[in-house]
VEXPA-501181 format. One record per residue: x, y, z of N, C-alpha, C in turn; residue in three letters. Coordinates in pm, whole numbers, plus 32768, in hexadecimal, padded with zeros to 4 digits. Example, Ala and Ser with C-alpha at 12.3 -4.5 7.8 and 13.67 -1.06 7.14 Angstrom:
% residues 2
85277DC7830C84CE7E3E830C85287EB6830CAla
85057F1F82C485577F9682CA850A80038313Ser
This chain:
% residues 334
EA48A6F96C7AEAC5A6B36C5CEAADA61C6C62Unk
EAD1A5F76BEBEAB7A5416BF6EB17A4DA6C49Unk
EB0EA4876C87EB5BA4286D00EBC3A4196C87Unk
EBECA3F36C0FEC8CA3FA6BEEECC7A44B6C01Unk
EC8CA4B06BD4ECF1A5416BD4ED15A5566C58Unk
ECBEA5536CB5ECBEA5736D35ED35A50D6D74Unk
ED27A49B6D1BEDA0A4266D6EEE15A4736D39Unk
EE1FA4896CB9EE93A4C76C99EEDCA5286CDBUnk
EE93A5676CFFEE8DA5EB6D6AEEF3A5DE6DCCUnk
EEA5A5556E08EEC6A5556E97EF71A4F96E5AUnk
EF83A4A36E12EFEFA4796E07F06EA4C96DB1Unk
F022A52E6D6FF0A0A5AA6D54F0CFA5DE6DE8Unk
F084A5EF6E25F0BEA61F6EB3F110A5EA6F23Unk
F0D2A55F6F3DF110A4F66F96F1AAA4B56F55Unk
F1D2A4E66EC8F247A4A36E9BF2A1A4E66E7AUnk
F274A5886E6AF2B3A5E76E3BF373A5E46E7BUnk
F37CA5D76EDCF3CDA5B76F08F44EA5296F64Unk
F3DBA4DF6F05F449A47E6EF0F4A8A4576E42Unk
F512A4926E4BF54EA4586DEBF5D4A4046DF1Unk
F5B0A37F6DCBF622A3446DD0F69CA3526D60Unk
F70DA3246D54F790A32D6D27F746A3296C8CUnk
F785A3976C41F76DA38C6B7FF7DAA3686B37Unk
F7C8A3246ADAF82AA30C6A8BF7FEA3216A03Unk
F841A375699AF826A383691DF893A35768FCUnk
F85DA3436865F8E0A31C67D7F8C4A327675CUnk
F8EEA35C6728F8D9A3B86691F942A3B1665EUnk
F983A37D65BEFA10A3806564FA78A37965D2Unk
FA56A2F56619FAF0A30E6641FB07A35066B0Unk
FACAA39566E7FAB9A4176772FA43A3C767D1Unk
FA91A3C76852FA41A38D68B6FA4AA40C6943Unk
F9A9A40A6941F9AFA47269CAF98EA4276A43Unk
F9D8A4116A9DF988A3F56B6BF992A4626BB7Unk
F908A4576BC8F8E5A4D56C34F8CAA4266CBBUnk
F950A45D6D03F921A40E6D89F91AA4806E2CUnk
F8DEA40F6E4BF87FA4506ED3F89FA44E6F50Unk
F89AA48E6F82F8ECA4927032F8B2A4EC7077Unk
F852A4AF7082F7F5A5097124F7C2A59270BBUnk
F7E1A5F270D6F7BFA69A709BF842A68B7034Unk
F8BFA67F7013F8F3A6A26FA1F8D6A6416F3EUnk
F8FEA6AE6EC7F8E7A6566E30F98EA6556DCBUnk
F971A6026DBEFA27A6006D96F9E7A5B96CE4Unk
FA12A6106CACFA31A5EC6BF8FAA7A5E76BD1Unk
FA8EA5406BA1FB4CA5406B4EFB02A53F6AB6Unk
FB6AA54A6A52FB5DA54069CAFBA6A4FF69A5Unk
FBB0A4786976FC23A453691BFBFAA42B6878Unk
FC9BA44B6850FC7FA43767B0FCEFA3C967C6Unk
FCA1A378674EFD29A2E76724FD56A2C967A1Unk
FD35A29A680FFD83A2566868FDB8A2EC68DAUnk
FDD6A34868B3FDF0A3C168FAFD99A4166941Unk
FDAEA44C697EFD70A49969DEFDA7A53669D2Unk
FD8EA59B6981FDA1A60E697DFD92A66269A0Unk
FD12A6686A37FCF4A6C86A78FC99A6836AEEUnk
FC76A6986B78FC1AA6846BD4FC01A7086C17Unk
FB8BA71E6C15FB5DA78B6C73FAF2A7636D06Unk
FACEA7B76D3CFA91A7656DD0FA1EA8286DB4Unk
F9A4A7EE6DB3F953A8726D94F939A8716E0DUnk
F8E9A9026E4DF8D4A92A6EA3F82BA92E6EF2Unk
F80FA8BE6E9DF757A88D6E8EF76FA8306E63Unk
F704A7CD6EA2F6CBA73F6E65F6D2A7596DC9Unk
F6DEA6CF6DC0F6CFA6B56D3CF61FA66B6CD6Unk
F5D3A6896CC3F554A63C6CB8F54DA6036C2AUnk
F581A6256BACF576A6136B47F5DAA6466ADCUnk
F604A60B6A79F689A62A6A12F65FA6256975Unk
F6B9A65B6946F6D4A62768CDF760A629686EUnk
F780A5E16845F801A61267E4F7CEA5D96745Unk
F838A6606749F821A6746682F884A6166659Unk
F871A60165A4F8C1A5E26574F93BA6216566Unk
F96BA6AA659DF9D0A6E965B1FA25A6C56627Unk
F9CCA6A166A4FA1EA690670DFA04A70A6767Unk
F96DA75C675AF92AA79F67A9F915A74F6804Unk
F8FDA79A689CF882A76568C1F847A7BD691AUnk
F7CDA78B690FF736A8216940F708A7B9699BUnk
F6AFA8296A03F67AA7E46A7AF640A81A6AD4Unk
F601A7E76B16F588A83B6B9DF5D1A8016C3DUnk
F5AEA87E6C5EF5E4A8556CF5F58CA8B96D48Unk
F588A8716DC9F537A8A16E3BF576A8C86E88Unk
F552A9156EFDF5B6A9576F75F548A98B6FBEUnk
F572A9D1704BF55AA9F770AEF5A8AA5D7111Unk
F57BAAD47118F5C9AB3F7161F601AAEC71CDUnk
F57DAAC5722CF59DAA7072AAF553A9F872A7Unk
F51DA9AA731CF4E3A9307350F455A9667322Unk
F43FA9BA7343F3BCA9DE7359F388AA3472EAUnk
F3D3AA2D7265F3C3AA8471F9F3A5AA32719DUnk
F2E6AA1E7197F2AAA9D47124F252AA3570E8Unk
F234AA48708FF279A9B2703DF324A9E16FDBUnk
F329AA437022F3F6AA817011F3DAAA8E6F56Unk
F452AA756F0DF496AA866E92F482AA476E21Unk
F440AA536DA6F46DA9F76D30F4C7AA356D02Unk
F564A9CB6CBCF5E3A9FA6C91F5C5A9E66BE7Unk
F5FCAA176B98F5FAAA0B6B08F683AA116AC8Unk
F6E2A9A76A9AF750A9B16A6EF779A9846A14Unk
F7CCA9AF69AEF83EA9626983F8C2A95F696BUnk
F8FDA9046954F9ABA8EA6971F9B0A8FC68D6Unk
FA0BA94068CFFA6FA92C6842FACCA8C1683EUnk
FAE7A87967BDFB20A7DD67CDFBA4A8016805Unk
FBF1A854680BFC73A8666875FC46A86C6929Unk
FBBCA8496930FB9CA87469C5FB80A8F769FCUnk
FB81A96569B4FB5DA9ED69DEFAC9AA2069C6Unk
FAAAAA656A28FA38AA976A0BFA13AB0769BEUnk
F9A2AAB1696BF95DAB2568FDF8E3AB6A691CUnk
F88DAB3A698AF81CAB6269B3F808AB2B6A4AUnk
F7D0AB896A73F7C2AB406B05F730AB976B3BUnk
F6D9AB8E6B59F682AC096B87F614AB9E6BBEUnk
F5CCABF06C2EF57CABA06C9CF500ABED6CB4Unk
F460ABDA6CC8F3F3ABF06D01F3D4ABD86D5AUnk
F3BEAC296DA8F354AC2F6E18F2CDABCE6E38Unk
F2B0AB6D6E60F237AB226E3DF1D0AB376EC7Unk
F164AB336EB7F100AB486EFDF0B7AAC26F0EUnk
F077AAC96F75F01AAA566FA6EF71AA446F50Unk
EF71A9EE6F09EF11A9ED6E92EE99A9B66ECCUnk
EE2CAA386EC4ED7FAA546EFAED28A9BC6F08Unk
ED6FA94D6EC5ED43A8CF6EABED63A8746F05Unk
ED29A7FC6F85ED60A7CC6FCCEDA2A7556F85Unk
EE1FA7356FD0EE75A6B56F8AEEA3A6F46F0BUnk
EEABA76C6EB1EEF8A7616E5AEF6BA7D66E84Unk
EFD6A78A6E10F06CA7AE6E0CF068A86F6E07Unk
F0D1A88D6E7CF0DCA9346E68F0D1A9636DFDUnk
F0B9A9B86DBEF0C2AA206D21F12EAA866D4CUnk
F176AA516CB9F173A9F26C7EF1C3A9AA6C99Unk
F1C3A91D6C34F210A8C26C5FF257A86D6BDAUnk
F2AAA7F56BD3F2D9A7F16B85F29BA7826B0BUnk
F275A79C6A9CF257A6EC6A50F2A9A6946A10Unk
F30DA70769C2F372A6B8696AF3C0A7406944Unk
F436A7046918F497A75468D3F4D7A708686EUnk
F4B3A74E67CAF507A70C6760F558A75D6741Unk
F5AEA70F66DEF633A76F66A9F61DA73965EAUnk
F61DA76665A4F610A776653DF6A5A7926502Unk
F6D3A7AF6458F742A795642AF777A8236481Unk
F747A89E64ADF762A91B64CCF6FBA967653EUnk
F6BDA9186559F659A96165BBF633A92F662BUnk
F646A95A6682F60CA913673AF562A930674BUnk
F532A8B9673AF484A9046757F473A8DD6817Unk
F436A9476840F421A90C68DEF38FA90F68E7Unk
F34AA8A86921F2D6A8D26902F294A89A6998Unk
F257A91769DCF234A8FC6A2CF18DA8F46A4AUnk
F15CA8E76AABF0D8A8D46AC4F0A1A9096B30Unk
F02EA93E6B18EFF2A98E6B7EEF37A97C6B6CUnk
EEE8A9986BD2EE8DA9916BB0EE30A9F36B6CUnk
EDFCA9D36AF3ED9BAA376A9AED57AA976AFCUnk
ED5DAB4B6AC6ECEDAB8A6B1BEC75AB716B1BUnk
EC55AB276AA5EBA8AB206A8DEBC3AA826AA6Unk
EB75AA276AE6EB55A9CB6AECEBB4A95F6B30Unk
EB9AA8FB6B4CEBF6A8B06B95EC4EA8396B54Unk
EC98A8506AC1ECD0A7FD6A8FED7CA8416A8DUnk
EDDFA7E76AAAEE61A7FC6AC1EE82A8596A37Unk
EED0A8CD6A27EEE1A91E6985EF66A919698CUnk
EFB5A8ED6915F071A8EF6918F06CA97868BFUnk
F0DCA9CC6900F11FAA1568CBF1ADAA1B689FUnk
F1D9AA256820F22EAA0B681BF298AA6567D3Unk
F321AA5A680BF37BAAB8680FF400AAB867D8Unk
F412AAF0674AF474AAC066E7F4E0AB0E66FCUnk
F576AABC6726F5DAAB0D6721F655AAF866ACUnk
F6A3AB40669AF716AADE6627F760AA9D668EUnk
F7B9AA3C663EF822A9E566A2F8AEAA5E66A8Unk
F89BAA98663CF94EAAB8665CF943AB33669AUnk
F8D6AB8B668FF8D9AC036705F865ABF9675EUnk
F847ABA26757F7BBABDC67D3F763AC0A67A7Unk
F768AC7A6761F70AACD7673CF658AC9A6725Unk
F5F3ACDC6771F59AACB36726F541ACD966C8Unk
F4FBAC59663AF501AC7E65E7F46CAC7B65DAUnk
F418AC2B6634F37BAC3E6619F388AC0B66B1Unk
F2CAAC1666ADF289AC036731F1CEABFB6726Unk
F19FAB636707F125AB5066CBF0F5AAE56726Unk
F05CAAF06707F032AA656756F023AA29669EUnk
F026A9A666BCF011A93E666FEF8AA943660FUnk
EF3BA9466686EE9DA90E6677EE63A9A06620Unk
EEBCAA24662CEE68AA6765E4EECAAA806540Unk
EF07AA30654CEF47AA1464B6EEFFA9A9644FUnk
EE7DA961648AEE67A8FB6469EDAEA8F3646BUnk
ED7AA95A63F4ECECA98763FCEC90A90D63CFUnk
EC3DA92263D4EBDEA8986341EBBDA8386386Unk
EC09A804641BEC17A791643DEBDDA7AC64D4Unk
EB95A74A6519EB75A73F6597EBCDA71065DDUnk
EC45A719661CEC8AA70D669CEC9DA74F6727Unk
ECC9A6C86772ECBDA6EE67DEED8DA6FE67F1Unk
ED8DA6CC686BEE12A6D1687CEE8CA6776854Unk
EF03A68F6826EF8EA64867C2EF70A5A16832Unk
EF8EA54467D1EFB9A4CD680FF061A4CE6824Unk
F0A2A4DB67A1F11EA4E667ACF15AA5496749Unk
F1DFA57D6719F227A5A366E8F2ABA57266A6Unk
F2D6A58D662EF34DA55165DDF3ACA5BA658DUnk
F436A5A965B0F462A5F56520F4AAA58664EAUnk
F4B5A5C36461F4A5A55B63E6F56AA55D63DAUnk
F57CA4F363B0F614A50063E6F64BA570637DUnk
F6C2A5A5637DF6FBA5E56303F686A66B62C5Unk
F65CA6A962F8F5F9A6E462C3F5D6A7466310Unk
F57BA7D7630DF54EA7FB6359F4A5A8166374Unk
F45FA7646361F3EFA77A6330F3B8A71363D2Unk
F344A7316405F2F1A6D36489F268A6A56457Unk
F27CA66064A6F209A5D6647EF1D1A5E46509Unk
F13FA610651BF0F4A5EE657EF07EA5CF6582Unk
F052A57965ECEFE4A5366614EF83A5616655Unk
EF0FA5976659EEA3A59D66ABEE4CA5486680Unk
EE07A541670CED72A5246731ECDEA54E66DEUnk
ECA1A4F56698EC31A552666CEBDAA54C66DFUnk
EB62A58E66BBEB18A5B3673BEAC6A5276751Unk
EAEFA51867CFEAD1A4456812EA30A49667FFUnk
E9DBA4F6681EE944A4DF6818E906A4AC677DUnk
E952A4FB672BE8F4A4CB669DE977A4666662Unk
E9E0A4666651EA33A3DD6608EAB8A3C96661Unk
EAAFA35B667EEB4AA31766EBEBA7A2E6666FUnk
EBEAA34B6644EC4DA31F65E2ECC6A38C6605Unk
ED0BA3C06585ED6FA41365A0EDAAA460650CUnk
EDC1A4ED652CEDFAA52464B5EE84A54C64DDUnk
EEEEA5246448EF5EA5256471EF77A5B763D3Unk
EFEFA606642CEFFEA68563B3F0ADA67563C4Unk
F0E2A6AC6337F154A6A7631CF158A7596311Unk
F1BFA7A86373F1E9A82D636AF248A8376325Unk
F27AA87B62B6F2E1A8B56251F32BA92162EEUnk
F388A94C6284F3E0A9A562CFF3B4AA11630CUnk
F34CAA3262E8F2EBAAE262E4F29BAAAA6331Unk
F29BAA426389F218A9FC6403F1B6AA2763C7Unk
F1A2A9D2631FF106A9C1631DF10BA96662CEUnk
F096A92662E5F04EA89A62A8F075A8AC6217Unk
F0A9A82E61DFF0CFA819616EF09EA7756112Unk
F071A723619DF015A6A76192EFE8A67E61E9Unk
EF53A6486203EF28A642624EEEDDA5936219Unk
EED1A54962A3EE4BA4E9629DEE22A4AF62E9Unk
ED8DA4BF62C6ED47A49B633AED34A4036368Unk
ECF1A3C863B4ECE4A33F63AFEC78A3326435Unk
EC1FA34F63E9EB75A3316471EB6CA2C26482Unk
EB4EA2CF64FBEB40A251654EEB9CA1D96529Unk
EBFAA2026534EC5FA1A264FFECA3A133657FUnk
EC63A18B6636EC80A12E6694EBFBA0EB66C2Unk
EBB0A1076688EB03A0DA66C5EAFDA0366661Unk
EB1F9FFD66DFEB0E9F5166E6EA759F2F66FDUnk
EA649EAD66C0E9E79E8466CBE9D49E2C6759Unk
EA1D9E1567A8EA0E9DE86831EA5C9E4A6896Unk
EA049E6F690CEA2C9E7B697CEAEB9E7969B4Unk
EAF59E0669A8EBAE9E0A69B1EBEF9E2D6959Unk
EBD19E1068E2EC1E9E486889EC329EAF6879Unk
EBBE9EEB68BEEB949F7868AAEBE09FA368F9Unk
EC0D9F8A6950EC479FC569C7ECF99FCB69BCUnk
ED1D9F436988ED8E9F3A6962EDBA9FA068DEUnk
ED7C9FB5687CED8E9FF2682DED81A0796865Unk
ED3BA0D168D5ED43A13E68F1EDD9A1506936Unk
EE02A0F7696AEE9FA0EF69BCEEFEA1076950Unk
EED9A0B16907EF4DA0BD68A7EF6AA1356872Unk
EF10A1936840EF0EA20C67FDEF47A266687DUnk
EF0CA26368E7EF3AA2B66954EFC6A2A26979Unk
F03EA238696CF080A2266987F0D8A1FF694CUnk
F0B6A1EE68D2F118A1E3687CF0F3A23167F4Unk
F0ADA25667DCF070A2A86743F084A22D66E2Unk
F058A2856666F066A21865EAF0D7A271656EUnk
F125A2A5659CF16DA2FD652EF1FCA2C8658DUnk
F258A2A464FEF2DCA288650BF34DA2D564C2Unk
F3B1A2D664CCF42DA2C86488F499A260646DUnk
F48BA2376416F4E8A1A063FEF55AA1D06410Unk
F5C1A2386415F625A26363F4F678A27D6388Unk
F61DA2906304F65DA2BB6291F5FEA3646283Unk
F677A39A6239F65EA419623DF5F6A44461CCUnk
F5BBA48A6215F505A4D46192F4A8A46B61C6Unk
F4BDA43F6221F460A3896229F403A3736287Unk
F371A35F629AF33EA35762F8F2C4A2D962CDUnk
F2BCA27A6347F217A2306364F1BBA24663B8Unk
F140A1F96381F0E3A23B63AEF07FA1AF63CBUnk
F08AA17B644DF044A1106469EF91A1266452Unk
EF38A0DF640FEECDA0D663DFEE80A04E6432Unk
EE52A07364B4EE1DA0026528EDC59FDD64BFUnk
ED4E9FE56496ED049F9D6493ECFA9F2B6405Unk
ED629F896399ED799F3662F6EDCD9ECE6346Unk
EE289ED163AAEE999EB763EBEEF69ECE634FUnk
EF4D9F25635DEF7D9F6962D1EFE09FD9630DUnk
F06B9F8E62C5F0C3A00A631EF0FFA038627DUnk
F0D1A0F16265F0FDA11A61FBF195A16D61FAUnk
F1BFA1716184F268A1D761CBF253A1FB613DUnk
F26AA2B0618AF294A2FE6119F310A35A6111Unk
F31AA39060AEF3AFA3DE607AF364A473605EUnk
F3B3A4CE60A9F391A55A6083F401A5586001Unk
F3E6A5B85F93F411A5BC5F17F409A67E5F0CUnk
F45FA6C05F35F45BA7485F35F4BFA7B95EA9Unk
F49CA73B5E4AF4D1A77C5DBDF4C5A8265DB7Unk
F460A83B5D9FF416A88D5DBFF3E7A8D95E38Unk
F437A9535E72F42EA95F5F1CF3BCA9B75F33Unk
F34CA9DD5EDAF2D9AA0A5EF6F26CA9A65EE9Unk
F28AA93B5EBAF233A8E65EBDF25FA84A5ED7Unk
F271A83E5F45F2ACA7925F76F23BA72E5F53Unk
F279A6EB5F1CF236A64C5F07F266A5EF5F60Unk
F1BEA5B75F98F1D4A5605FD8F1B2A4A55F9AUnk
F203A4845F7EF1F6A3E65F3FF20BA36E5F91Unk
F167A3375F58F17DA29C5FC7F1BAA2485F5AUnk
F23CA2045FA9F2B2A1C55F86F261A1295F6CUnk
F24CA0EF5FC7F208A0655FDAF1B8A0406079Unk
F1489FEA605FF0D59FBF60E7F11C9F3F6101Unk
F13B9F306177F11A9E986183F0EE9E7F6203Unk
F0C99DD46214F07F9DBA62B7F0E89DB86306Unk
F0A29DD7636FF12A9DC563EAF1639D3C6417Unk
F1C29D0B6438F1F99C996486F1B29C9A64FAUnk
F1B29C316528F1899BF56598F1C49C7065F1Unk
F2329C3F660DF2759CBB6655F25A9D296685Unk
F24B9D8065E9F20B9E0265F2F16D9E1665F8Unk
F11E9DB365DAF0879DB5660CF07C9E2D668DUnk
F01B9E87667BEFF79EBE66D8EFFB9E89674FUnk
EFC49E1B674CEFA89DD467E5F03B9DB16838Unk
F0A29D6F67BFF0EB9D6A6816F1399DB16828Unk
F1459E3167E1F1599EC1680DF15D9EDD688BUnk
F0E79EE668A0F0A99ED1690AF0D29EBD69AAUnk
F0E99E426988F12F9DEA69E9F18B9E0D6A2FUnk
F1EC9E2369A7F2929E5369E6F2A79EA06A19Unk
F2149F0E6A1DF2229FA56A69F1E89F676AE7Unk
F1B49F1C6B23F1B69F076BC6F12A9E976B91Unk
F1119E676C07F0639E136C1BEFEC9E586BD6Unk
EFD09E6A6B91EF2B9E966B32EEC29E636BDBUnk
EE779E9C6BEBEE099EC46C50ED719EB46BDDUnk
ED3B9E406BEAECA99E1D6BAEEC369E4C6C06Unk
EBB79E676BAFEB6D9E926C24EB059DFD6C4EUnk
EAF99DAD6BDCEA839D466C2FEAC39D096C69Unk
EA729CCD6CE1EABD9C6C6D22EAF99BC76CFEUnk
EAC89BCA6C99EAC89B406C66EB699B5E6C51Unk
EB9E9BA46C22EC2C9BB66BE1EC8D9B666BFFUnk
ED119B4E6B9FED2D9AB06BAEEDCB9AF16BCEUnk
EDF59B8A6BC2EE659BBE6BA8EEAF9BEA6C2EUnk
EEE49BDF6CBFEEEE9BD96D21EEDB9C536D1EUnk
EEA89CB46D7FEE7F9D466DA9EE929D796E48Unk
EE579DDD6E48EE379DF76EFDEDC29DBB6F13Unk
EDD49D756F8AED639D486FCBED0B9DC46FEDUnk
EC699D926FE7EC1A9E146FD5EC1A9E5B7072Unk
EC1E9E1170D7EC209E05713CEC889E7F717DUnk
ECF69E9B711DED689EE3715FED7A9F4F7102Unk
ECEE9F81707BED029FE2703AECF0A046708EUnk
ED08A0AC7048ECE6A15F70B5ED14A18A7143Unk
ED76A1167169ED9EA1167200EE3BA16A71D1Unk
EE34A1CA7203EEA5A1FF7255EF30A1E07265Unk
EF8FA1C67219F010A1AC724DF018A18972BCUnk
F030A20272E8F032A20F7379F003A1D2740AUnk
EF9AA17C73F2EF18A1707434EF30A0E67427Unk
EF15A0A1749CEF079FE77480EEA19FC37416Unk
EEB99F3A73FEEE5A9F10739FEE1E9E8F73DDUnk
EE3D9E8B7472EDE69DF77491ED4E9E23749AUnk
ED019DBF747BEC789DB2746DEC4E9D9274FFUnk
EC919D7D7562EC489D7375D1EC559DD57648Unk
EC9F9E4C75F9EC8B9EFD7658EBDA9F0576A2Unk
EBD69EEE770FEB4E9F2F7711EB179FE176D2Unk
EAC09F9A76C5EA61A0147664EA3EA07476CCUnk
């Protein structure tokens, strides 16, 4: 297992249970899930109104609402104090507030030290009609994180598939999803993996049709492999933490940040034809200052350089690998 993955590991685990207050907003519909010790309280309002609040009976860790005024979501629980790693919850609200699905797993303590129980949660999208939950667990063969993922409808629950990703997606060397998208108005996903960091540090991104299978795909090798050291490093953050696949918010519409052309492309799915979707690049252009990777970057917390020369404020090296918990004065005797 390589020291990222392994960091990853350990920080899927150590955070799993902190979630602070969510707020979504979609056409007009605003969801707060706020927080109070162990309860989770969801209001919904439309236009200024408030049409329903419920208080679930499990944490709240992650959401989503549809353009309908769904909303789907993962929640954790515990028989007792001493019941780990207890419950994953799987739900969703019908836009009047009632429940359409609700159902929970059993999770076990995962054979790997520092990583998150199996399974556990990565993301949950909602599409024009479909709740995807997609959780994560670790592969039987080998030691890379595998999402499985679990398609329900919005208006009954019912579910309608149940696939991993990675084996929808042959031809191509990947390792594990960077991120996930649904495409607004549509019931088509846009996702990101990793190609394999030993032979190319780049990334292949695939577009799923309705039938969860590849309908466009592209690759882009070594598309984060910088010619210096920091850059190099910064550019691996960026992909890890923010991906390079967007949604501007028009419907059929997706970009696709290009690190190294620096080249942000947006295209239009075109599904004239529903056995054969076209995918069309609309127009390229460079990014703004703004949107530059780097200062991307930024806005997501302090970027961490590895030479020391680095000019970008960081952790002092002095106080890396120490312990929360644990002082950090330098003059503890040894």
């Amino acid at each position: 297992m390589t020291y990222a993955r392994l960091l990853i590991l350990c920080l899927g685990c150590m955070f799993e249970y902190d979630d602070p207050a969510i707020v979504l907003t979609k056409a007009r519909t605003r969801l707060a899930i706020n927080v109070n010790d162990d309860v989770r309280t969801l209001t919904l309002s439309k236009n200024g109104t408030s049409p329903w609040l419920r208080t679930m009976p499990h944490s709240i860790v992650a959401a989503s609402l549809s353009e309908r005024g769904h909303v789907c979501g993962f929640g954790l629980s515990k028989d007792h104090a001493d019941d780990y790693p207890g419950w994953l919850h799987m739900f969703i609200l019908a836009p009047d507030g009632s429940t359409t699905l609700q159902q929970e797993r059993r999770r076990s303590i995962s054979r790997y030290a520092c990583a998150a129980p199996d399974p556990h949660m990565a993301r949950v999208l909602t599409t024009r009609s479909r709740a995807i939950f997609c959780i994560q667990e670790i592969a039987q063969l080998g030691t890379q994180l595998s999402e499985r993922w679990l398609v329900h409808h919005l208006d009954t629950g019912d579910m309608l598939a149940e696939f991993r990703p990675a084996d929808r997606l042959r031809g191509h060397r990947i390792t594990s999803i960077v991120t996930a998208l649904a495409i607004p108005e549509s019931d088509y996903l846009l996702i990101e993996w990793y190609s394999d960091p030993f032979t190319d540090r780049g990334v292949v991104i695939a577009l799923l049709g309705p039938a969860f299978q590849p309908v466009w795909t592209l690759a882009l090798p070594r598309d984060y492999l910088m010619s210096d050291r920091d850059t190099q490093s910064l550019a691996f953050q960026f992909v890890a933490r923010a991906g390079t696949i967007s949604c501007p918010g028009v419907a059929r519409e997706f970009e696709v940040y290009e690190m190294k052309a620096q080249m942000i492309h947006r295209y239009r799915i075109s599904d004239d034809n529903p056995n054969a979707p076209a995918v069309v690049q609309i127009h390229s252009r460079m990014p703004e200052s703004s949107e530059h990777w780097k200062a991307r970057l930024r806005s997501l917390g302090t970027p961490e350089l590895r030479s020391p020369e680095a000019r970008i404020p960081t952790v002092p090296r002095s106080r890396r690998n120490v312990p929360v918990s644990q002082p950090t004065s330098t003059s503890r005797p040894r």
